[in-house]
C-alpha positions as protocol buffer text, in pm:
chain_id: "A"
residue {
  index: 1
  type: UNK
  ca { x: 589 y: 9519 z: 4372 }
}
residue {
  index: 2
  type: UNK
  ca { x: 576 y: 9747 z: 4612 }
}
residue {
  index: 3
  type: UNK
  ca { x: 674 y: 10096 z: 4644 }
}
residue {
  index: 4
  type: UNK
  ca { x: 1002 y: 10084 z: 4860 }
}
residue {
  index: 5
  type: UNK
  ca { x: 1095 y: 9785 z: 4641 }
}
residue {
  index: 6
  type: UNK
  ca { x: 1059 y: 9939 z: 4322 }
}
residue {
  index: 7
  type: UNK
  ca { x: 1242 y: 10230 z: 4423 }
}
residue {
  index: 8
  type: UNK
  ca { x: 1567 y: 10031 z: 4562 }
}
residue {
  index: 9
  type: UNK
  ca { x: 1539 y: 9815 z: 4209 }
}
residue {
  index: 10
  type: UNK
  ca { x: 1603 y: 10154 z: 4058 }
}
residue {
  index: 11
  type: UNK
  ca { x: 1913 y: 10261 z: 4288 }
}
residue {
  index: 12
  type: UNK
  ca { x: 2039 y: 9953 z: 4249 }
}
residue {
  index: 13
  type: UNK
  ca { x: 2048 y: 9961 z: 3867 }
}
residue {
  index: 14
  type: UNK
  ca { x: 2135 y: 10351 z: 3853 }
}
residue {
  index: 15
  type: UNK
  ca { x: 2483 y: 10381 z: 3837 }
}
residue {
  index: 16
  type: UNK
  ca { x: 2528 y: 10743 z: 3958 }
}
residue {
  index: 17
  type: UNK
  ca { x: 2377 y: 10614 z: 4294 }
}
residue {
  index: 18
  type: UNK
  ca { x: 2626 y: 10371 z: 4342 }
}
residue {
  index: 19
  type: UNK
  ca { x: 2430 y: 10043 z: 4418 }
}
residue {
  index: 20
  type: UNK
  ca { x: 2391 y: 9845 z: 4736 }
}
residue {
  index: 21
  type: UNK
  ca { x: 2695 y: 9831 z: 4904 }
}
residue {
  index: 22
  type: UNK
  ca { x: 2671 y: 9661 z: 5240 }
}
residue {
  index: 23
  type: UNK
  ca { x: 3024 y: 9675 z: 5324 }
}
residue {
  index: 24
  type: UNK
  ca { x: 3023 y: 10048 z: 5303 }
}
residue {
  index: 25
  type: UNK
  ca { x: 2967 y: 10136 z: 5667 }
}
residue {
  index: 26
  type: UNK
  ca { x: 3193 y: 9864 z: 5863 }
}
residue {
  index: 27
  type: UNK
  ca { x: 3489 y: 10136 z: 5826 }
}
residue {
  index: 28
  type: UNK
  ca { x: 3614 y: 10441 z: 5702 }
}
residue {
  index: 29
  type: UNK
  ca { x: 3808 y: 10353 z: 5452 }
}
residue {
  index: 30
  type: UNK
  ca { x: 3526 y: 10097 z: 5299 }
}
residue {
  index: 31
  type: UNK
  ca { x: 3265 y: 10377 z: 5309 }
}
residue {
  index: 32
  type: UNK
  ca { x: 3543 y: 10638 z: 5132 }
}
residue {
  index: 33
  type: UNK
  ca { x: 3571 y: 10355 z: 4877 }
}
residue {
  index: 34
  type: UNK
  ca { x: 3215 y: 10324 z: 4814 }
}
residue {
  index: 35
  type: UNK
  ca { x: 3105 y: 10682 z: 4813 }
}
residue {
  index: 36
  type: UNK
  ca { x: 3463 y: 10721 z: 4524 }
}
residue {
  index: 37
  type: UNK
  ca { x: 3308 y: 10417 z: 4333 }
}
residue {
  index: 38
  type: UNK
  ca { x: 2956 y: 10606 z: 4314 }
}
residue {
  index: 39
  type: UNK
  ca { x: 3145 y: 10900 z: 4203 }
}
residue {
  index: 40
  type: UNK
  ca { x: 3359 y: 10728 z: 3924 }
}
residue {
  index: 41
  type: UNK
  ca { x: 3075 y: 10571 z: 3822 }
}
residue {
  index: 42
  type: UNK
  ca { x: 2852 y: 10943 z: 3790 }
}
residue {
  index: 43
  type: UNK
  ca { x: 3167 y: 11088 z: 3648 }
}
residue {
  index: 44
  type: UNK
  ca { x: 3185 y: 10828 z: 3360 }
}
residue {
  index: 45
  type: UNK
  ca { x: 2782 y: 10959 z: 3311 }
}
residue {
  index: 46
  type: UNK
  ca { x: 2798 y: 11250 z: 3333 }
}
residue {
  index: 47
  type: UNK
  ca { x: 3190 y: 11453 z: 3267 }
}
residue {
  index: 48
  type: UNK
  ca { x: 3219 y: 11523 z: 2909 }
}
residue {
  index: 49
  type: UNK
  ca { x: 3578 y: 11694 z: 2876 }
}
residue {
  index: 50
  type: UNK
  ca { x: 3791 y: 11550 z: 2635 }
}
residue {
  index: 51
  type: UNK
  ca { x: 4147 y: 11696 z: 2620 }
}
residue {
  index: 52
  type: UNK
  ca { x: 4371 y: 11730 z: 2931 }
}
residue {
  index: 53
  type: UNK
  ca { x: 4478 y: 11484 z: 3174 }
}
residue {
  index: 54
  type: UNK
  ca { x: 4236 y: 11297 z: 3349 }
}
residue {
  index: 55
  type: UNK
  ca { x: 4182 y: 11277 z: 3728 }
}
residue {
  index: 56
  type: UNK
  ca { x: 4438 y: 11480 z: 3932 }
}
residue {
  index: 57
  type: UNK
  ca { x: 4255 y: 11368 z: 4257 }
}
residue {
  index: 58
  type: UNK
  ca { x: 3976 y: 11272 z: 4461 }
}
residue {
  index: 59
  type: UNK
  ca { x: 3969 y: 11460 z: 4826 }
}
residue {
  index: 60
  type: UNK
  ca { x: 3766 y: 11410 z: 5144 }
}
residue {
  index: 61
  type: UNK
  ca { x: 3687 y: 11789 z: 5214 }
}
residue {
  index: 62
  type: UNK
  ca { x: 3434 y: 11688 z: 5466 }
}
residue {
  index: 63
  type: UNK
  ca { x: 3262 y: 11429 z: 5632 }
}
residue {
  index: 64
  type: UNK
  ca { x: 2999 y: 11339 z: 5299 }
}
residue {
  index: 65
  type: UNK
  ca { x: 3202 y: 11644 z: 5059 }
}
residue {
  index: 66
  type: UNK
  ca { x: 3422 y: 11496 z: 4822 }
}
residue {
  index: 67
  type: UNK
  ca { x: 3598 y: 11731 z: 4544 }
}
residue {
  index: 68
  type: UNK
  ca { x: 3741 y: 11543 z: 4209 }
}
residue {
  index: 69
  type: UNK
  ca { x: 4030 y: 11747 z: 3981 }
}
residue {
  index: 70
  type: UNK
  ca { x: 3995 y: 11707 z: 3625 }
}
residue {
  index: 71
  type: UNK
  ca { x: 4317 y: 11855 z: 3469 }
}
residue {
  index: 72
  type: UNK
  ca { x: 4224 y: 12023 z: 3169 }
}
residue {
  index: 73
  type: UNK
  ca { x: 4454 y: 12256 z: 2987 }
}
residue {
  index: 74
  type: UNK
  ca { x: 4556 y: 12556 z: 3164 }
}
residue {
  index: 75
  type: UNK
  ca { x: 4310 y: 12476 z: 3456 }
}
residue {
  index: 76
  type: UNK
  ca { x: 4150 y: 12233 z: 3702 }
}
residue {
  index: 77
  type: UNK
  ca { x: 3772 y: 12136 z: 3692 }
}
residue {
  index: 78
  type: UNK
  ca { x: 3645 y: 12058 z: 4032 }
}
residue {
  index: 79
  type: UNK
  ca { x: 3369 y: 11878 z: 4093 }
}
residue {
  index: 80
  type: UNK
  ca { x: 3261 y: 11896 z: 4407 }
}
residue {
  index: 81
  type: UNK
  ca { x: 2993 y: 11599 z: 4527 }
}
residue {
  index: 82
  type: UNK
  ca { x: 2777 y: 11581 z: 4863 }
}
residue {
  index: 83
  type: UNK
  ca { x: 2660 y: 11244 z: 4952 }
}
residue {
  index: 84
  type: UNK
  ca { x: 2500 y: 11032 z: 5146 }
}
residue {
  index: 85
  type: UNK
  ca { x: 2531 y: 10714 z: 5342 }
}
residue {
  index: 86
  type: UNK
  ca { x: 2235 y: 10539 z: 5385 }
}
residue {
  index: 87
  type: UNK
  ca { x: 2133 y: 10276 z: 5659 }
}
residue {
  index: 88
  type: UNK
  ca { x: 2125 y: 10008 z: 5391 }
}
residue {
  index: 89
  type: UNK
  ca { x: 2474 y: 10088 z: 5299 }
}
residue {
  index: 90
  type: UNK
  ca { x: 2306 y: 10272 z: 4954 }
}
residue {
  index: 91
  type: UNK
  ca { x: 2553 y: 10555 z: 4862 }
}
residue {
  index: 92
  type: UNK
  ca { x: 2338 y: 10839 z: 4749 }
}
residue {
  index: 93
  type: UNK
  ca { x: 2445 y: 11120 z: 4548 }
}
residue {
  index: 94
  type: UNK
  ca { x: 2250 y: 11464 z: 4668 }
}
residue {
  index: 95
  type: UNK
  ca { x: 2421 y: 11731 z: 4495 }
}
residue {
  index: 96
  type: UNK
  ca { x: 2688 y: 11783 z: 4207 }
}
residue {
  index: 97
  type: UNK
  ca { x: 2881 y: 12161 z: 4178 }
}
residue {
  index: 98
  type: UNK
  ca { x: 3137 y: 12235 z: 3892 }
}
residue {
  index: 99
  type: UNK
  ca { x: 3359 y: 12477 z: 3941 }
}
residue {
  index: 100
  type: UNK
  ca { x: 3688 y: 12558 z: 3785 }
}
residue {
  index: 101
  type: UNK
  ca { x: 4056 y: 12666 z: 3875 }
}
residue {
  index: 102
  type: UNK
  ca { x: 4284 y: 12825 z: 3664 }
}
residue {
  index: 103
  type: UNK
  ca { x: 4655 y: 12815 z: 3659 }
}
């Protein structure tokens, strides 16, 4: 197996990366869907708070910058994800920030 191969095997069965999605880049809204189903997916890895109230929202703070709310009691965590849209429709996550926002 090759190289290239191996590594979109990999991708593909990494969840956090989001899989091949070849529908992702025929419009915006399909490639917002994708890149929020590869971050659902790394949230479900990766986001370990257990009290509050879920998923306040998901926003589109730039082009490939996407900011989830976790309500959590007494504040907001925000996580804020930069990705990338491959040519192969991949969805590739290159950076994960926490921050948090208290109320």
């Amino acid at each position: 197996m090759s190289t290239l191969a191996l590594l979109g095997s990999l991708m593909i069965q990494n969840p956090s990366l989001g899989g091949t999605m070849s529908e992702c880049a025929r419009t915006p809204v399909e490639t917002s869907r994708c890149v929020i189903e590869a971050i659902l997916r790394d949230l479900s890895d990766t986001y370990t708070g257990l009290d509050g109230g879920g998923i306040a929202s998901i926003t589109q703070d730039a082009t490939w910058k996407y900011t989830v709310a976790i309500a959590r009691e007494e504040r907001l965590d925000l996580i804020t994800y930069t990705v990338v849209l491959h040519d192969d429709g991949m969805v590739e996550i290159t950076d994960r920030a926490k921050s948090t926002k208290s109320y």
